[in-house]
MARKOL-955410 format. One record per residue (C-alpha): residue in three letters; y negated, x, z. Coordinates in nm, 2 decimals. Each point is the difference from the previous one (the first is absolute). Layout:
N
<aa->ala | north->Y | east->X | up->Z>
...
***
This chain:
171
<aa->unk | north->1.92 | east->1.46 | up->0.24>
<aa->unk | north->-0.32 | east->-0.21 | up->-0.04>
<aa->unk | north->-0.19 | east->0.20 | up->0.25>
<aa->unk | north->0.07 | east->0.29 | up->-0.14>
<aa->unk | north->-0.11 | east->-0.02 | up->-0.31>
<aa->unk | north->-0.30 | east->-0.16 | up->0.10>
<aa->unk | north->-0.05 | east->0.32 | up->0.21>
<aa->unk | north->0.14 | east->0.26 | up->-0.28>
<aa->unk | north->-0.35 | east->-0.23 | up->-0.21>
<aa->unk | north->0.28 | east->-0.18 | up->-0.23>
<aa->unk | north->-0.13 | east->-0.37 | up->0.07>
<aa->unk | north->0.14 | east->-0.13 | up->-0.40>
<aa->unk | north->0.36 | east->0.07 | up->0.14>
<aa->unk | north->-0.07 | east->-0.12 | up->0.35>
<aa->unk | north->-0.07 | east->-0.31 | up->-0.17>
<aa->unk | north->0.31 | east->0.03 | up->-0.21>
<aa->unk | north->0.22 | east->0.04 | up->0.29>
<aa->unk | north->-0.23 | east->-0.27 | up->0.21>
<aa->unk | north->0.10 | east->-0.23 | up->-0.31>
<aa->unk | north->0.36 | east->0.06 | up->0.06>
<aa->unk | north->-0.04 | east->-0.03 | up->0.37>
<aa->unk | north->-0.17 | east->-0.34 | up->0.00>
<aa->unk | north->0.26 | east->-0.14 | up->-0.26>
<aa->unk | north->0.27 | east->0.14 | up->0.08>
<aa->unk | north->-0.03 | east->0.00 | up->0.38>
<aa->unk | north->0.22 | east->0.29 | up->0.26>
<aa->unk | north->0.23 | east->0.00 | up->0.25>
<aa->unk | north->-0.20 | east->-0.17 | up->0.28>
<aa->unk | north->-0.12 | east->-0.26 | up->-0.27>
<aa->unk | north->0.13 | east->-0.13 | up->-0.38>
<aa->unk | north->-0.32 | east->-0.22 | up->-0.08>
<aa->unk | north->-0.37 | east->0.11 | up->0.09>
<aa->unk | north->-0.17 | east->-0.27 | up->-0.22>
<aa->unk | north->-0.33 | east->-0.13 | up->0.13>
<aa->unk | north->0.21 | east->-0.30 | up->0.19>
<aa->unk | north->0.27 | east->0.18 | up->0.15>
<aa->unk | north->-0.32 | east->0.26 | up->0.14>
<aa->unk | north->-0.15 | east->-0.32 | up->0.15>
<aa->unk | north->0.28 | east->-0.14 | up->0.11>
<aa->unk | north->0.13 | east->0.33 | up->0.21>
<aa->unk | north->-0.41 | east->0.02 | up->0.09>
<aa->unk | north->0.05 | east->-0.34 | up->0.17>
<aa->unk | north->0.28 | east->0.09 | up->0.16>
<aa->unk | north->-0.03 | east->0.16 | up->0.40>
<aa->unk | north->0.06 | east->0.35 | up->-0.02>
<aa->unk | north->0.32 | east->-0.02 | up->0.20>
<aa->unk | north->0.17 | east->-0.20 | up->-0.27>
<aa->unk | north->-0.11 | east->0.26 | up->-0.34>
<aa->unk | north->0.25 | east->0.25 | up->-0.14>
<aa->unk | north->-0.30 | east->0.20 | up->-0.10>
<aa->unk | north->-0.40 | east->0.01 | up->0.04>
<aa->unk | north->-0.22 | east->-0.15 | up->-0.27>
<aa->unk | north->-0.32 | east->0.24 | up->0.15>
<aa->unk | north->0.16 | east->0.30 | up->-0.13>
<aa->unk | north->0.06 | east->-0.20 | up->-0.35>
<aa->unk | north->-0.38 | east->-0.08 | up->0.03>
<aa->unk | north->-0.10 | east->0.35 | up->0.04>
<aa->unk | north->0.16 | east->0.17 | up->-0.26>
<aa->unk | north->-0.11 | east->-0.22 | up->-0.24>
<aa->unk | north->-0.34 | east->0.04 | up->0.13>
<aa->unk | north->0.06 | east->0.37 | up->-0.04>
<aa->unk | north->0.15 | east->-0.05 | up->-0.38>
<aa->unk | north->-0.34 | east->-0.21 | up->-0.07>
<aa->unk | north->-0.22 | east->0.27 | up->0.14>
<aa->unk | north->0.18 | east->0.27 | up->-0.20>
<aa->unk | north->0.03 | east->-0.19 | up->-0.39>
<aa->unk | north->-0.38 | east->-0.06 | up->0.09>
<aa->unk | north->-0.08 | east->0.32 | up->0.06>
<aa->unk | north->0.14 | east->0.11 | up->-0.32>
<aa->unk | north->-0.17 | east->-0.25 | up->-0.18>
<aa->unk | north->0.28 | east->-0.26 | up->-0.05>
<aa->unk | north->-0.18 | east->-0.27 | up->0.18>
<aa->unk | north->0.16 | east->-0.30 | up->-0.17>
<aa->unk | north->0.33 | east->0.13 | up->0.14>
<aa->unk | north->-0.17 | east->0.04 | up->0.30>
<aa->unk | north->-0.14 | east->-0.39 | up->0.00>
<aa->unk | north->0.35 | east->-0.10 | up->-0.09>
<aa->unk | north->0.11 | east->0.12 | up->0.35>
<aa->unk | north->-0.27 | east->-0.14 | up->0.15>
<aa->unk | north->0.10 | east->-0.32 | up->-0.17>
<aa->unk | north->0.36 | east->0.06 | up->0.13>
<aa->unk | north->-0.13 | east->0.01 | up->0.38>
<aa->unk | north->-0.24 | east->-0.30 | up->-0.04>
<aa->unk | north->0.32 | east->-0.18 | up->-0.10>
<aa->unk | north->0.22 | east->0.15 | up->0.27>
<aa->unk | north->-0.28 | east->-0.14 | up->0.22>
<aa->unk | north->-0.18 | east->0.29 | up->0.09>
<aa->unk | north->-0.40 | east->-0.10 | up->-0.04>
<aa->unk | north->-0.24 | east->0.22 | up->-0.08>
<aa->unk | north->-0.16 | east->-0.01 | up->0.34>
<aa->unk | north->0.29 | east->0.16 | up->0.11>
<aa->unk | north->-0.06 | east->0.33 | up->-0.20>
<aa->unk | north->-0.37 | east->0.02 | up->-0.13>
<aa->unk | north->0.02 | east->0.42 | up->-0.04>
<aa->unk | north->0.28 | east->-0.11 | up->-0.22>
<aa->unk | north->-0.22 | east->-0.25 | up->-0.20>
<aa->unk | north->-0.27 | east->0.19 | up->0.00>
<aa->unk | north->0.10 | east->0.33 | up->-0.10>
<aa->unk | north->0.20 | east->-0.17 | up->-0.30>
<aa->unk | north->-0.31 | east->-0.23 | up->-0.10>
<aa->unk | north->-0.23 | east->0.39 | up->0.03>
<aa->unk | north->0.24 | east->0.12 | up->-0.24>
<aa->unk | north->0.02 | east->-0.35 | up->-0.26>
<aa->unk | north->-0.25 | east->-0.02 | up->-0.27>
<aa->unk | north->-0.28 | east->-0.27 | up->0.05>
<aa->unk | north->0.01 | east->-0.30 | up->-0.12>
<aa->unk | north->-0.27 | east->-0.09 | up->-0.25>
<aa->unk | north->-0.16 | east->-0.38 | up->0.11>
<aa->unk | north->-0.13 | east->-0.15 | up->-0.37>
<aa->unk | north->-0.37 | east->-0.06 | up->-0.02>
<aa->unk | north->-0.11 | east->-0.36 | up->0.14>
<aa->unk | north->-0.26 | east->-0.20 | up->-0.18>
<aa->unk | north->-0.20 | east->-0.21 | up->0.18>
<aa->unk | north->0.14 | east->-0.33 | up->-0.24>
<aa->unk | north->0.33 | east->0.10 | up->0.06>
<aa->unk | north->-0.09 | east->-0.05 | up->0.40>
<aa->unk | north->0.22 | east->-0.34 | up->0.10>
<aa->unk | north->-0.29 | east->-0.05 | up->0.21>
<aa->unk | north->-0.35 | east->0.10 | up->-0.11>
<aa->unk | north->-0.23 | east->0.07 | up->0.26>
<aa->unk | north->-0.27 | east->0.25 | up->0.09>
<aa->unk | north->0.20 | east->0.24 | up->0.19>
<aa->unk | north->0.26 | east->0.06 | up->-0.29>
<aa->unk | north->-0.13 | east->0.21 | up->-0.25>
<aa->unk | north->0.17 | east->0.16 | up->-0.33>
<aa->unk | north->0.14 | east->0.33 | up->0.08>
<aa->unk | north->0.13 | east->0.27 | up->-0.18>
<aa->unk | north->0.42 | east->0.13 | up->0.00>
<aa->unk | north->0.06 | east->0.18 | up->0.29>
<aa->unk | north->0.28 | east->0.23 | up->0.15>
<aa->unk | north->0.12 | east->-0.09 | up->0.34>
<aa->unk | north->0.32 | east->0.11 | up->0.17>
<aa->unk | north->0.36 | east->-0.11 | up->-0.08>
<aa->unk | north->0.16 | east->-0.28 | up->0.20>
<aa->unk | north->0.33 | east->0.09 | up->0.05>
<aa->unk | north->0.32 | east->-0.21 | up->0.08>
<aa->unk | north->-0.05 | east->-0.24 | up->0.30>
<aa->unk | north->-0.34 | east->0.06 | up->0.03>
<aa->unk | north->-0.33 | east->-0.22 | up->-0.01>
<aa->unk | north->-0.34 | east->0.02 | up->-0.06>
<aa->unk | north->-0.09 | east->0.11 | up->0.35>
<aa->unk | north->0.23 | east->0.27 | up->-0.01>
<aa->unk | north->-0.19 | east->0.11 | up->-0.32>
<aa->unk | north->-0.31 | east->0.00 | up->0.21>
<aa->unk | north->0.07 | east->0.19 | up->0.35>
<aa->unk | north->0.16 | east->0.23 | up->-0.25>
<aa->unk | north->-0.36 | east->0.01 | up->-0.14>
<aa->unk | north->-0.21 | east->-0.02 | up->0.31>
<aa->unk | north->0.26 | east->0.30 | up->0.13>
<aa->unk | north->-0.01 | east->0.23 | up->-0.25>
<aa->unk | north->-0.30 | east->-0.04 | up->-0.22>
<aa->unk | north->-0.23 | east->-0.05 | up->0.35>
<aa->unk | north->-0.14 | east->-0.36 | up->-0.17>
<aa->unk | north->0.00 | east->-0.32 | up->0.20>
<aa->unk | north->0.22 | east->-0.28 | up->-0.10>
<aa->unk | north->-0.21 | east->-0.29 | up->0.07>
<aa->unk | north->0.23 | east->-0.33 | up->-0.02>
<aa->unk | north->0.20 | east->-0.09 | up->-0.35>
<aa->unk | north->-0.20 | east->0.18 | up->-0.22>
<aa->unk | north->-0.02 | east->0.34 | up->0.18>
<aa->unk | north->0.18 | east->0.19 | up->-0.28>
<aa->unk | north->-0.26 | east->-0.16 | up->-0.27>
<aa->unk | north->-0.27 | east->0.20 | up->0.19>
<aa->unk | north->0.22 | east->0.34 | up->0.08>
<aa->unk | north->0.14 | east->0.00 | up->-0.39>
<aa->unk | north->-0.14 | east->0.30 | up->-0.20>
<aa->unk | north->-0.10 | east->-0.10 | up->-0.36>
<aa->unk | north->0.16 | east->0.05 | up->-0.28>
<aa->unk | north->-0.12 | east->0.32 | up->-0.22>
<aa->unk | north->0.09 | east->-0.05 | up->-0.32>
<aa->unk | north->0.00 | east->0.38 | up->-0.22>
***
């Protein structure tokens, strides 16, 4: 049922019925929390009822889908649901990715240089920024190879995304 809504472009009831699915479990399963996913993850394939890469994939499918109709929030709270089921981000970056293309930046407040924890000559004051959302499970370093990947700038150590972040225009 899932997949086909998600192919008939109905991703708000996919959810729904994804909801329902993960709460209320099937016939193969009764509990799909994050630590029953781990714990059937951690168990050898000859011993699981069912197959947690399928439960990975169509809730990286769901994801994709409420983000491309602009519910990314939803779409983050899936993500959120995989981190904790033990699936990392490293494991699906188009996933990531294309959720954190379709999230709206986040906007870094201005730093002034007395506000600096440790004055110095490299830190200077600078001005808000935007740079791109991190999403559940993620890091910094996620934030910039996303960066590096898609905006063609180079993420140069820790502060990679300071450099690459477009200022903010305030209208």
């Amino acid at each position: 049922v899932i997949r086909m809504l998600l192919r008939a472009g109905e991703p708000k009831r996919a959810q729904r019925w994804m909801e329902e699915y993960v709460n209320g479990g099937c016939s193969k399963c009764s509990d799909y929390s994050p630590e029953a996913v781990k714990q059937c993850c951690m168990t050898l394939p000859s011993g699981r009822t069912w197959d947690p890469e399928e439960l990975f994939k169509v809730v990286k499918d769901l994801a994709t889908s409420l983000a491309d109709v602009g519910n990314t929030v939803s779409a983050d709270s899936w993500l959120r649901y995989l981190f904790e089921c033990g699936h990392q981000p490293s494991q699906a970056i188009e996933t990531w990715d294309h959720v954190r293309g379709a999230s709206p930046n986040e906007i870094v407040p201005a730093r002034l240089y007395c506000e600096s924890p440790r004055p110095g000559p490299k830190l200077r004051p600078e001005g808000p920024k935007q740079v791109p959302a991190l999403l559940s499970g993620e890091q910094e370093k996620d934030r910039e190879r996303f960066l590096q990947q898609y905006r063609g700038t180079p993420a140069s150590g820790s502060d990679g995304a300071q450099h690459a972040a477009e200022p903010l225009q305030i209208e």
